[in-house]
C-alpha positions as CSV (number, residue, x, y, z in Angstrom):
1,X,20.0,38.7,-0.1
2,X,21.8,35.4,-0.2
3,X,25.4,35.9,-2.3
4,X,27.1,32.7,-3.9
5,X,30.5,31.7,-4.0
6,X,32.4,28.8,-6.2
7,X,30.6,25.8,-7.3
8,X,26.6,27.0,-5.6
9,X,28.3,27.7,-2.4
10,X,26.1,30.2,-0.3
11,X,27.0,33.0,2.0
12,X,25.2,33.2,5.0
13,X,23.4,29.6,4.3
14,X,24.9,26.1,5.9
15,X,26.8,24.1,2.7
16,X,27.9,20.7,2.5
17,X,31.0,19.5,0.6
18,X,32.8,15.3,0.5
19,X,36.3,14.5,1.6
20,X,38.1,12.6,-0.4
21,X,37.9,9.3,2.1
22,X,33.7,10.4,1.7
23,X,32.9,12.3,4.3
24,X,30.3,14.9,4.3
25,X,31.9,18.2,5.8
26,X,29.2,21.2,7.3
27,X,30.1,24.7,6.4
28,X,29.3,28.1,5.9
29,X,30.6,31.8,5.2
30,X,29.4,34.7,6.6
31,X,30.2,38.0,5.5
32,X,31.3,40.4,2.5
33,X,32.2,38.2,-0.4
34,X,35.1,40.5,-1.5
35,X,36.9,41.0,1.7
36,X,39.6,38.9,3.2
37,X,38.8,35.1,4.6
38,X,39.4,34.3,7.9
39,X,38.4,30.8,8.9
40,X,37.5,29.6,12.7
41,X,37.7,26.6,14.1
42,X,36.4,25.4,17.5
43,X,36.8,23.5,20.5
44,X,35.9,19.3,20.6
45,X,32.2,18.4,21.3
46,X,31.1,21.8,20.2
47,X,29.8,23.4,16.5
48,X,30.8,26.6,14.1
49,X,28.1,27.5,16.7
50,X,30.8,28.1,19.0
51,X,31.5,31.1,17.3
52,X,27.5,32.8,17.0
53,X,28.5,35.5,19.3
54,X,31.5,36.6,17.5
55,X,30.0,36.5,13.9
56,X,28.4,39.6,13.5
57,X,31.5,41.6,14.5
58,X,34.1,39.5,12.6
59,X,32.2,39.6,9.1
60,X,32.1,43.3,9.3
61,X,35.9,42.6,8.4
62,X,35.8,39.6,6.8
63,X,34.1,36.2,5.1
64,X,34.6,34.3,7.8
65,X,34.2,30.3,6.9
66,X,33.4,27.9,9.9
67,X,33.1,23.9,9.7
68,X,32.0,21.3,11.7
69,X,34.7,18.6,12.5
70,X,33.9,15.1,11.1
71,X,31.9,13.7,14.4
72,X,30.3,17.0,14.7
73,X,27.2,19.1,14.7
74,X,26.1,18.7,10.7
75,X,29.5,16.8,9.6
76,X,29.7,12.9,9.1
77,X,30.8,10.8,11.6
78,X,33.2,8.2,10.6
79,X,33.9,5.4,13.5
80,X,37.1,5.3,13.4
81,X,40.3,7.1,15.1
82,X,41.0,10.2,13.6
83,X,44.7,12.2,13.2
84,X,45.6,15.7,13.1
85,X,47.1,14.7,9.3
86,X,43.1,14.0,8.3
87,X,41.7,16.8,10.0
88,X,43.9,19.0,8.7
89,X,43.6,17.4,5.3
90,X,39.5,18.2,5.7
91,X,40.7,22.0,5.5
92,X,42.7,22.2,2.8
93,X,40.3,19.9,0.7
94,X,37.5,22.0,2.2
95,X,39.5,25.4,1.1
96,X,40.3,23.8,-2.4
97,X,36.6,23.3,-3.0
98,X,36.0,27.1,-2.8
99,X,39.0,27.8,-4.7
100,X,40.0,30.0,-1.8
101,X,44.0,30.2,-1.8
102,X,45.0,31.7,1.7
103,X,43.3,32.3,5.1
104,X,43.8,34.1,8.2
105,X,43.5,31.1,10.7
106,X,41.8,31.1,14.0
107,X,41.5,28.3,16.3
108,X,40.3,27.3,19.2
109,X,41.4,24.5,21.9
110,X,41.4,21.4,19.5
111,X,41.0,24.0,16.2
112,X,44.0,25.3,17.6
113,X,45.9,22.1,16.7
114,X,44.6,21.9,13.2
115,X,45.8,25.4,13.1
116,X,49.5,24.5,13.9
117,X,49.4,21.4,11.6
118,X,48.2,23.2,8.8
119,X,50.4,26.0,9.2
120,X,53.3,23.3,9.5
121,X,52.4,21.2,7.0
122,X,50.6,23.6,4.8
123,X,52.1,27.0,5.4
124,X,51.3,29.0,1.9
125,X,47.4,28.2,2.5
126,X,47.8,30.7,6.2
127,X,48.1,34.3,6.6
128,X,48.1,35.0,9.8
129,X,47.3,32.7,12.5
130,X,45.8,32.9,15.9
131,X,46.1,30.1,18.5
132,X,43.4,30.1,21.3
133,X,43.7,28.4,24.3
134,X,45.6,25.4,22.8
135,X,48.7,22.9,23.1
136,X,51.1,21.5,20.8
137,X,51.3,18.3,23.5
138,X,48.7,17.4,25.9
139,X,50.2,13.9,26.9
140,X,51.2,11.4,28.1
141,X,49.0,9.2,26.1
142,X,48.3,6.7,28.0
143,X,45.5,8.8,30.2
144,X,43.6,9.3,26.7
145,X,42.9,5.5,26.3
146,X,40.7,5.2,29.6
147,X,38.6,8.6,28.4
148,X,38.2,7.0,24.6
149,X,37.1,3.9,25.6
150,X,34.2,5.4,28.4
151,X,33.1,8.1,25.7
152,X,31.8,5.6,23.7
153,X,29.3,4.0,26.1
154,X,26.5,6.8,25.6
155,X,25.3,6.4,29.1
156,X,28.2,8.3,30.3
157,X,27.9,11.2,27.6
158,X,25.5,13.4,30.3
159,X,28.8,13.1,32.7
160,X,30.9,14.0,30.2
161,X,28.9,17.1,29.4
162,X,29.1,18.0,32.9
163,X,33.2,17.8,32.9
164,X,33.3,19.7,29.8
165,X,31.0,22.8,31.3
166,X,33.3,22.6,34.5
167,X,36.2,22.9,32.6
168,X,35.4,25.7,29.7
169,X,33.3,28.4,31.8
170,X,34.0,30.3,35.3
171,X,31.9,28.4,38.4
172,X,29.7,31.6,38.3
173,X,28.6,31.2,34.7
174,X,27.9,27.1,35.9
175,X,26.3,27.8,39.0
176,X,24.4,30.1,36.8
177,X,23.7,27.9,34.1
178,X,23.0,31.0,32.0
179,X,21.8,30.7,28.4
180,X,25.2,30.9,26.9
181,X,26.4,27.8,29.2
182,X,23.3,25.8,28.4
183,X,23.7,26.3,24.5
184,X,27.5,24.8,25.2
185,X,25.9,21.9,27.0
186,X,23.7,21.1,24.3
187,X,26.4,21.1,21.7
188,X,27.8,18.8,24.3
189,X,24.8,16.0,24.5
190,X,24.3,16.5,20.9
191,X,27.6,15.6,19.4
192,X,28.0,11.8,18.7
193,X,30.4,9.6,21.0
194,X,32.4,8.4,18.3
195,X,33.3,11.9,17.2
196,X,34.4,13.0,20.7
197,X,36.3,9.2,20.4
198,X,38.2,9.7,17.1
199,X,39.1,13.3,18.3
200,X,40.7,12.3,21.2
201,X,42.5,10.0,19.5
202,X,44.0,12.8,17.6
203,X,45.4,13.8,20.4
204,X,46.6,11.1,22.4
205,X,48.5,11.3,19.4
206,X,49.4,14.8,18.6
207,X,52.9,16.0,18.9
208,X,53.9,19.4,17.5
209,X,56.1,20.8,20.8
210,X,59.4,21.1,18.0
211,X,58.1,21.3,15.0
212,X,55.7,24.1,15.9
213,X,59.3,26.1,15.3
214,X,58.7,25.8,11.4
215,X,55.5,28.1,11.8
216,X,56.8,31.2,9.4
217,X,52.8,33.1,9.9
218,X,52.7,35.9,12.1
219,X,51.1,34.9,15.4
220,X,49.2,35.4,18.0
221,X,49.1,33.0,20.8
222,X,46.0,33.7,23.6
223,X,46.0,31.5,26.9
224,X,43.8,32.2,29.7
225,X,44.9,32.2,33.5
226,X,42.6,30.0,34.9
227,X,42.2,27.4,32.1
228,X,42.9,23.7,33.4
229,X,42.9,22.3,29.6
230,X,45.2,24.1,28.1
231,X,47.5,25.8,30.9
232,X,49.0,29.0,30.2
233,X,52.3,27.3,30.4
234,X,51.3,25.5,27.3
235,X,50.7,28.8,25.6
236,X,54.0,29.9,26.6
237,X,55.7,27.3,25.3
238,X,54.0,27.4,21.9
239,X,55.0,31.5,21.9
240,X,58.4,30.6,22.6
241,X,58.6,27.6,19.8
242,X,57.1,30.0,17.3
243,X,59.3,32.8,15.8
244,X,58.3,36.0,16.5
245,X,55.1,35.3,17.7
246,X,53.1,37.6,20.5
247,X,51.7,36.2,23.5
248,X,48.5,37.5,25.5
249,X,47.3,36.0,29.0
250,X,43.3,36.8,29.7
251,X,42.3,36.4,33.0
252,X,39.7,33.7,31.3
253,X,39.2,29.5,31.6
254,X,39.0,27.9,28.2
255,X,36.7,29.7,25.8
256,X,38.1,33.0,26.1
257,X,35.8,34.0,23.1
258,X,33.3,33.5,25.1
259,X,34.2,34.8,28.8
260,X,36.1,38.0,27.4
261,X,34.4,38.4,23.8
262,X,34.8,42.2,23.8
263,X,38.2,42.1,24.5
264,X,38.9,39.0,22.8
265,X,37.7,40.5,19.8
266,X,39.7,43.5,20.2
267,X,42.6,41.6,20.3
268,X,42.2,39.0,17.3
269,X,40.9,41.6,15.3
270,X,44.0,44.5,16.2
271,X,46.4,41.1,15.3
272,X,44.7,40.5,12.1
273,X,44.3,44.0,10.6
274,X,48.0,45.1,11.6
275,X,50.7,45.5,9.2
């Protein structure tokens, strides 16, 4: 039975709601209406479908709300560059639509930058927060320029895809091209050049090696050994800027959700239900 929540928003159904610069922003919640929210957000030129294998056992514990970026999956795609000030800014509008307070935050690569911003910027909207495979500087910015501009040709999205694979799963999985790494390529091919564009603009521009410091949520940083994205040195470094946060190394590449779910679960979920 399909539950709603604020204003017609359906659980377990996709919802749409407008930023205030008009763009149309792709949701949904899954899970218990009463319990705790815990919001997820994913890695660039992928979907909240990033996140299918990891539903089922998160909402046992919680409404968990996932988005599409702007440039993504069901979201609008404005041509423009985007910032890590407007895509955290599609957050809190998107949280103040659902009248929803404060979340536990978890993000991914790229969602793990909007996760810093917002819990620098915007710190009594998180709870606790959980920083996957992510950087608070991946500079210098001049090597962004050359990717921006060849993303946008859409001729060279198929190569693109191809990097992308290399770079988020172990060769075996590639070599395998199992289900799970073809549903990642297809999120991939499917996501609009302009999208991948204004992302990286974000963070050719992004910043947040000092002011990371200000994070006051309890955290949870997760890097994984063999990822070439985000290093494990850049984990460290974010555990170290953070007060009292807890660090954890998985022998992983990038989407550590998805190479180590079991345990990766084990772990988010042990951080977020301690006292």
């Amino acid at each position: 039975m399909t539950t709603k929540l604020h204003e017609g928003t359906m659980i377990n159904g996709l919802n749409f709601f407008t930023t205030i610069d008009g763009v149309r922003i792709a949701y949904r919640m899954d899970g218990p209406a009463g319990k705790p929210v815990l919001m997820l957000a994913n890695s660039i030129a992928t979907t909240m479908h990033m996140w299918d294998g990891q539903i089922a056992d998160l909402s046992e514990h919680f409404l968990v709300l996932r988005y599409d970026y702007r440039g993504h999956g069901e979201s609008d795609t404005p041509e423009v560059p985007y910032s890590f000030d407007r895509l955290g800014r599609d957050v809190i509008e998107l949280l103040d639509s659902l009248h929803i307070d404060r979340v536990h935050f978890l993000g991914l690569s790229l969602g793990g930058a909007v996760a810093q911003w917002l819990a620098i910027h915007a710190p009594e909207r998180i709870d606790r927060l959980v920083l996957s495979n992510t950087s608070s500087y991946l500079g210098p910015a001049e090597q962004w320029q050359g990717l921006i501009t060849s993303v946008l040709q859409r001729e060279n999205l198929p190569e693109f895809a191809d990097t992308f694979i290399k770079n988020w799963f172990p060769s075996h999985m590639v070599e395998s091209e199992n289900e799970i790494v073809a549903s990642f390529r297809e999120m991939v091919l499917s996501t609009r050049p302009h999208g991948i564009a204004g992302s990286w603009a974000a963070i050719r521009d992004m910043d947040m090696r000092r002011t990371a410091s200000l994070i006051s949520s309890p955290t949870l940083v997760i890097s994984g050994q063999y990822d070439t994205v985000t290093l494990p040195s850049h984990g460290e470094l974010i555990a170290k800027t953070v007060p009292n946060s807890k660090f954890v190394l998985f022998p992983s590449v990038h989407l550590t959700n998805v190479e180590y779910q079991s345990e990766f679960l084990s772990t988010v979920l042990e951080f977020l239900q301690s006292e």
